[in-house]
N, C-alpha and C positions, 0 to 999 in steps of 0.2 A: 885393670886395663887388659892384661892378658887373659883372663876369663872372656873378656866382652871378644875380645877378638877371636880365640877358638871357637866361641858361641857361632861368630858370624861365617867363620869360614864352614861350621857343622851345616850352617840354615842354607849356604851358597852350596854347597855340595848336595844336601836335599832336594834343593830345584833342580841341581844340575843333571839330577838321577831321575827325578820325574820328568823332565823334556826328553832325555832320551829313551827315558820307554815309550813316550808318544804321549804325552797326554796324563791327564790326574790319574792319580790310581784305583784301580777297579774297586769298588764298592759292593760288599754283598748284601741284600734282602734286606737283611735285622737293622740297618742303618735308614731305611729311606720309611717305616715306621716308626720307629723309636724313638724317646721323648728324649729330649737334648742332655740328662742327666746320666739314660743310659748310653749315650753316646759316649760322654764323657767319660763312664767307667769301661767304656771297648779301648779307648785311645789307650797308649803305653803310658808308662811315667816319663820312659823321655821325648813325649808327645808334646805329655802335658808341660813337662816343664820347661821345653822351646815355646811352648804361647806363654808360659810365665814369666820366661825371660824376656820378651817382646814388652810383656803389661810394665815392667818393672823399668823399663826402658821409654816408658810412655808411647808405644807402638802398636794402639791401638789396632788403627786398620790393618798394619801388619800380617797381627796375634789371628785377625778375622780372613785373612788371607788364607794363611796357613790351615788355620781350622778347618774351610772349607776345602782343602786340598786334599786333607788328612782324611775327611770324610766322606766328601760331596753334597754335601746338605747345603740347604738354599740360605742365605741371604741373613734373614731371620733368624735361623733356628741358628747358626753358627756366631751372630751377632750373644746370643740367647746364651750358647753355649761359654764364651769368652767373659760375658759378664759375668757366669756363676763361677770359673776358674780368680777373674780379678776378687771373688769377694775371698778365696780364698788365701791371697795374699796378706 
């Protein structure tokens, strides 16, 4: 119970950090080419393992939220991306 709640105040503090710089975070080049696998290995480990902890939590649309946050990529590809993280669970 105390894990899920540090989790949640990490993920409310993430937002809270992205609204005040304006806006998602800036996205370089190599991200709006790249095949959703190498995306995956750009994100950090404690990227990946805030979408893991969303999947594990059944929060889908969430984990697909955040994804695209993390990287800017559309719809699909971050849908793409999220599934190949849950197979890894």
């Amino acid at each position: 119970m105390t894990v899920v709640l540090i989790l949640a105040v990490l993920v409310v503090i993430f937002l809270l950090t992205i609204f005040f710089q304006g806006g998602s975070p800036t996205i370089g080049k190599d991200f709006n080419n790249s095949s959703s696998r190498e995306i995956i290995q750009q994100l950090s480990g404690g990227e990946k393992e805030q979408i893991k902890v969303l999947l594990r939590q059944s929060k889908k649309i969430e984990a697909i939220k955040i994804c695209r946050s993390l990287t800017g990529c559309g719809l699909k590809d971050a849908k793409e991306m999220v599934e190949k993280l849950e197979r890894e669970i």
